[in-house]
Backbone bond lengths (Angstrom), bond angles and torsions (degrees), N, CA, C in turn:
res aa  C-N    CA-C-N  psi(-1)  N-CA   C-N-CA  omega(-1)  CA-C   N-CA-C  phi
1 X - - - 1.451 - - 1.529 107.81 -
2 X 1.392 126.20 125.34 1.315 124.50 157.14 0.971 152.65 -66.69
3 X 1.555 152.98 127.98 1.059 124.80 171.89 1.630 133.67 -85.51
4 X 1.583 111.30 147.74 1.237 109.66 -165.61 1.840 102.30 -99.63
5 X 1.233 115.19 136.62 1.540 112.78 177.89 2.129 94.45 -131.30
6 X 1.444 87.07 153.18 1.125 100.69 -167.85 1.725 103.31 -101.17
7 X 1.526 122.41 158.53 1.415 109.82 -162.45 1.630 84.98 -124.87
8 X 1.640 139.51 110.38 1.368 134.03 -178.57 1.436 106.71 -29.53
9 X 1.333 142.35 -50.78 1.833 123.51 -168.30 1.488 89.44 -51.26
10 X 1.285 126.99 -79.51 1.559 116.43 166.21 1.655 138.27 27.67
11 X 1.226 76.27 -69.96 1.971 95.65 -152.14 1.947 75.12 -91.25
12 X 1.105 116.57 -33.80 1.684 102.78 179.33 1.276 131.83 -86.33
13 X 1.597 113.58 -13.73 1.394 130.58 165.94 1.145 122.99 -59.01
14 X 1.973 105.70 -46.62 0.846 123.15 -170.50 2.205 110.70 -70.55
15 X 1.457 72.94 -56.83 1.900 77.34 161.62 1.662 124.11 -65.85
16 X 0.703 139.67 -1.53 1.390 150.84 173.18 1.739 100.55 -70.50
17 X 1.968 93.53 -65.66 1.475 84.40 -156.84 1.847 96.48 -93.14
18 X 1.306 120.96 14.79 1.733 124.87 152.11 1.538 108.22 -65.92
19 X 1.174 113.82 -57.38 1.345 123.31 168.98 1.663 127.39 -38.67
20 X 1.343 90.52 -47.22 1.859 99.19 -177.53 1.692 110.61 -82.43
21 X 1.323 109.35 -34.66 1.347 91.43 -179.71 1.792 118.05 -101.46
22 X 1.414 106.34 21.70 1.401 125.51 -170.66 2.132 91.04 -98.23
23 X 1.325 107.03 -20.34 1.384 112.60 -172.44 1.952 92.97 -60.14
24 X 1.226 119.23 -24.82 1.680 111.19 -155.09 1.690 93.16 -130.99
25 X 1.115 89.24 -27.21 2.084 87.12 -173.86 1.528 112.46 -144.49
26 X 1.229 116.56 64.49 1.235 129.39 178.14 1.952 106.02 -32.43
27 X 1.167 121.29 -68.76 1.289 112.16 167.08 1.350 136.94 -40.23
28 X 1.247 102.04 -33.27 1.989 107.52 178.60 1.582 88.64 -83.17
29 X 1.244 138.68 -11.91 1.459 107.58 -154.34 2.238 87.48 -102.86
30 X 1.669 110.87 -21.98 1.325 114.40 169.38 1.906 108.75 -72.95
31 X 1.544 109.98 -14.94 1.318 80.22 -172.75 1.560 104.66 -98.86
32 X 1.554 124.20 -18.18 1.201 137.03 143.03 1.351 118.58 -9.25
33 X 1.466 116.78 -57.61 1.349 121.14 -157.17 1.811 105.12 -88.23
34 X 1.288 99.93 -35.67 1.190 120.78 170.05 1.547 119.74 -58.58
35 X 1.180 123.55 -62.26 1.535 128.18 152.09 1.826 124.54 -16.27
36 X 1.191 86.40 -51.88 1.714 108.47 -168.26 1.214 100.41 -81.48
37 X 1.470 117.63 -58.11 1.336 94.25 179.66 1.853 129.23 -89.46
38 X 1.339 115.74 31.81 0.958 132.47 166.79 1.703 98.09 -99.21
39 X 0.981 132.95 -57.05 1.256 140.59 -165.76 1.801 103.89 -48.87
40 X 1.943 99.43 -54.77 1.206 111.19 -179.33 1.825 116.78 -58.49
41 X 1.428 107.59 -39.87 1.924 109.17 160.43 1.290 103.05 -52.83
42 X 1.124 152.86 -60.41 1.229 129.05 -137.50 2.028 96.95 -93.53
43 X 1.382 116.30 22.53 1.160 119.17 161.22 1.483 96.97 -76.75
44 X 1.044 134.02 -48.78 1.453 136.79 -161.39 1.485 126.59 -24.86
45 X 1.530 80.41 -60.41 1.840 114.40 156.12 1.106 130.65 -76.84
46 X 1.481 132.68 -4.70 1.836 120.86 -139.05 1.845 72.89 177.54
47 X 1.123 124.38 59.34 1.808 116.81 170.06 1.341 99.08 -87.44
48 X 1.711 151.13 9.83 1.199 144.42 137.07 1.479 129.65 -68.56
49 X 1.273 82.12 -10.79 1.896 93.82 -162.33 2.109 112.07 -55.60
50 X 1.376 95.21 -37.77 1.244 98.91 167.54 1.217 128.60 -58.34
51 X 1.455 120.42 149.11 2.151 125.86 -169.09 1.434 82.79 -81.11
52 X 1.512 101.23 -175.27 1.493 130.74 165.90 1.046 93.66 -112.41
53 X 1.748 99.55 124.31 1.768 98.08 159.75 1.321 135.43 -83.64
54 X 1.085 108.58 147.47 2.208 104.40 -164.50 1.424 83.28 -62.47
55 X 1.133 141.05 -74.99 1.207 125.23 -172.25 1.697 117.16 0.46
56 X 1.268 109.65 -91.08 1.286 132.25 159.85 1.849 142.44 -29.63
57 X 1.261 82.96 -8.67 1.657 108.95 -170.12 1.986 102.00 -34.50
58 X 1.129 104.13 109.84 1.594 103.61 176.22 1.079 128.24 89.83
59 X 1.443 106.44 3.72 1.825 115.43 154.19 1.752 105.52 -104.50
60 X 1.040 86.39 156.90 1.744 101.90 161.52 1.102 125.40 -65.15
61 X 1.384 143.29 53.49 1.208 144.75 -160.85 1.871 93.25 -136.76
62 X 1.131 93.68 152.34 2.000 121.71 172.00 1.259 114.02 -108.64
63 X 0.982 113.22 167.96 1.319 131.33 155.79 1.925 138.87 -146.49
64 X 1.308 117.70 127.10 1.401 111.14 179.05 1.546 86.07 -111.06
65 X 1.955 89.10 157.42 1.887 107.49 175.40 1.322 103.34 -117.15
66 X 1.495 123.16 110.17 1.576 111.74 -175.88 1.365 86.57 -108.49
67 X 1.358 154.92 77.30 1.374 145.33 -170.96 1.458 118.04 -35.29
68 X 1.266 140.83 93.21 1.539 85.72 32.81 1.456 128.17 -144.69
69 X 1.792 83.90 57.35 1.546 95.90 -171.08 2.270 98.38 -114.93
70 X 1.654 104.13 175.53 1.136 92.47 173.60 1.439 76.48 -139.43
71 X 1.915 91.63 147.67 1.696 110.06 175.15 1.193 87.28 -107.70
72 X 1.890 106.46 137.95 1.354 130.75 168.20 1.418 112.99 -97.46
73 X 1.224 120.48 132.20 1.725 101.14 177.38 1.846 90.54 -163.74
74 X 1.402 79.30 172.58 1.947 93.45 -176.37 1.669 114.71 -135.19
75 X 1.095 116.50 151.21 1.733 106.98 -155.21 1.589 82.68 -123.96
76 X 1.713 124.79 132.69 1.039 147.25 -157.88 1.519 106.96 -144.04
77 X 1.420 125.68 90.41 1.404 128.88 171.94 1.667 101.94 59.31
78 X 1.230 131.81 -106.37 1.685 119.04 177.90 1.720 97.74 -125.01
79 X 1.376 119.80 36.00 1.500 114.70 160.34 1.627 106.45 -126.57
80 X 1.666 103.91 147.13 0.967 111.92 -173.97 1.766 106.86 -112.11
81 X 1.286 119.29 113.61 1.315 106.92 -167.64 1.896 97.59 -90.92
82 X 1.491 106.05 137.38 1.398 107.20 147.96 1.970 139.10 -77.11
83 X 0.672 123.87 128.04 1.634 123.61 -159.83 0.907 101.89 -115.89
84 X 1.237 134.78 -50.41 1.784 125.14 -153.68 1.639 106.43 -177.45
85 X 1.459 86.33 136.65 1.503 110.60 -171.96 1.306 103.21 -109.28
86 X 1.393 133.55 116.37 1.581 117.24 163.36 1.419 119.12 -154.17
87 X 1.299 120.25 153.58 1.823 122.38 -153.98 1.949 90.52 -70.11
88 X 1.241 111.20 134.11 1.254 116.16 148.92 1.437 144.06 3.67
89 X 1.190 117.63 -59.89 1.078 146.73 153.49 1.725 117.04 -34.02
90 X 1.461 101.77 -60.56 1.272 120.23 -160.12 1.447 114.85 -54.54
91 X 1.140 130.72 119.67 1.813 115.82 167.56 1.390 114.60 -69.57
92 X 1.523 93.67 136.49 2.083 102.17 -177.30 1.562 104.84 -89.99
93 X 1.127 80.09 114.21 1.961 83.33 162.91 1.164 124.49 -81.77
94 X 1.427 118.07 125.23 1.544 134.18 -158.59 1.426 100.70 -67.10
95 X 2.113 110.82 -38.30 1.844 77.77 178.61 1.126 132.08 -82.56
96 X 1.682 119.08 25.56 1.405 104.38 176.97 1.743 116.33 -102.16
97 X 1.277 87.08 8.16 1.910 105.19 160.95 1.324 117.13 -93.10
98 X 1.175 127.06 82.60 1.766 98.10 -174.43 1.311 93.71 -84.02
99 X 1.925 106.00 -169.15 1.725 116.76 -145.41 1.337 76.65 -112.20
Protein backbone atom coordinates (compact mmCIF):
# COMPACT_ATOMS: atom_id res chain seq x y z
CA UNK A 1 0.00 0.00 0.00
CA UNK A 2 1.31 3.49 -0.68
CA UNK A 3 1.47 6.43 0.81
CA UNK A 4 -0.24 9.46 -0.49
CA UNK A 5 1.32 13.02 0.60
CA UNK A 6 -0.10 16.12 -0.44
CA UNK A 7 2.21 18.97 -2.11
CA UNK A 8 0.67 22.73 -0.59
CA UNK A 9 0.03 24.29 -4.47
CA UNK A 10 -2.32 21.25 -4.21
CA UNK A 11 -4.30 21.50 -1.19
CA UNK A 12 -4.73 25.38 -2.52
CA UNK A 13 -5.72 24.74 -6.07
CA UNK A 14 -7.86 22.50 -4.98
CA UNK A 15 -9.44 25.09 -2.48
CA UNK A 16 -9.41 27.88 -4.80
CA UNK A 17 -11.55 26.20 -7.28
CA UNK A 18 -13.94 24.68 -3.96
CA UNK A 19 -14.13 28.17 -3.20
CA UNK A 20 -15.19 29.52 -6.67
CA UNK A 21 -17.79 27.29 -7.42
CA UNK A 22 -19.11 27.19 -3.70
CA UNK A 23 -19.83 31.16 -4.63
CA UNK A 24 -23.31 29.70 -6.57
CA UNK A 25 -23.57 26.04 -5.28
CA UNK A 26 -22.19 25.59 -2.03
CA UNK A 27 -23.09 21.80 -2.18
CA UNK A 28 -21.51 20.87 -5.58
CA UNK A 29 -18.43 22.69 -4.52
CA UNK A 30 -18.52 20.11 -0.88
CA UNK A 31 -19.25 17.25 -3.05
CA UNK A 32 -16.37 18.24 -5.44
CA UNK A 33 -13.95 18.11 -2.76
CA UNK A 34 -15.22 14.99 -1.60
CA UNK A 35 -15.00 13.19 -4.99
CA UNK A 36 -11.32 14.06 -5.34
CA UNK A 37 -10.32 13.15 -2.42
CA UNK A 38 -11.85 9.83 -2.52
CA UNK A 39 -10.50 9.30 -5.94
CA UNK A 40 -7.00 10.44 -4.51
CA UNK A 41 -7.40 7.26 -1.54
CA UNK A 42 -7.94 4.82 -3.81
CA UNK A 43 -4.29 5.72 -5.13
CA UNK A 44 -3.20 3.99 -2.01
CA UNK A 45 -4.00 0.74 -3.57
CA UNK A 46 -4.14 1.33 -7.42
CA UNK A 47 -1.09 4.39 -7.58
CA UNK A 48 -1.05 3.30 -11.49
CA UNK A 49 -4.52 3.76 -11.92
CA UNK A 50 -3.99 7.23 -13.24
CA UNK A 51 -3.50 7.99 -17.49
CA UNK A 52 -0.54 9.92 -18.72
CA UNK A 53 -1.38 13.13 -19.82
CA UNK A 54 -0.44 14.01 -23.55
CA UNK A 55 0.40 17.08 -22.14
CA UNK A 56 3.12 15.50 -20.21
CA UNK A 57 4.31 12.90 -22.62
CA UNK A 58 7.84 11.74 -21.13
CA UNK A 59 7.83 12.89 -17.67
CA UNK A 60 6.77 10.92 -14.79
CA UNK A 61 3.70 12.47 -14.03
CA UNK A 62 -0.19 10.82 -13.65
CA UNK A 63 -3.17 11.81 -13.91
CA UNK A 64 -6.82 11.42 -12.21
CA UNK A 65 -10.22 13.10 -13.95
CA UNK A 66 -12.62 14.03 -11.16
CA UNK A 67 -14.70 16.37 -13.59
CA UNK A 68 -14.09 18.74 -13.52
CA UNK A 69 -10.92 18.87 -12.12
CA UNK A 70 -7.60 16.78 -13.04
CA UNK A 71 -5.24 15.49 -10.14
CA UNK A 72 -1.59 15.69 -11.12
CA UNK A 73 0.68 13.61 -9.08
CA UNK A 74 3.98 11.47 -9.33
CA UNK A 75 4.57 8.00 -7.74
CA UNK A 76 8.07 7.78 -5.93
CA UNK A 77 9.20 4.27 -4.54
CA UNK A 78 5.73 3.57 -2.35
CA UNK A 79 4.71 7.44 -2.08
CA UNK A 80 2.45 9.00 -4.18
CA UNK A 81 2.96 12.73 -4.27
CA UNK A 82 -0.03 15.06 -5.15
CA UNK A 83 1.05 18.24 -7.29
CA UNK A 84 -1.64 19.93 -8.90
CA UNK A 85 -5.18 20.36 -8.98
CA UNK A 86 -6.72 22.19 -11.95
CA UNK A 87 -10.32 22.65 -13.69
CA UNK A 88 -10.34 20.87 -17.03
CA UNK A 89 -10.35 23.46 -19.08
CA UNK A 90 -7.17 24.85 -17.86
CA UNK A 91 -3.83 24.38 -19.93
CA UNK A 92 -0.93 22.67 -17.80
CA UNK A 93 2.21 24.22 -18.05
CA UNK A 94 4.97 21.79 -18.51
CA UNK A 95 7.34 23.93 -16.37
CA UNK A 96 5.65 23.33 -13.39
CA UNK A 97 6.55 19.54 -13.81
CA UNK A 98 10.12 19.39 -13.94
CA UNK A 99 11.86 16.03 -15.42
Amino acid sequence: MAKVTWADPAVQELDAIADYIALDKPEAAHQLVRQVLAAVERLRRFPQMGSLPVELRGLPYRQLVVPPCRVFYRIEKKVVYILHVVRGEQLVRRELFPA
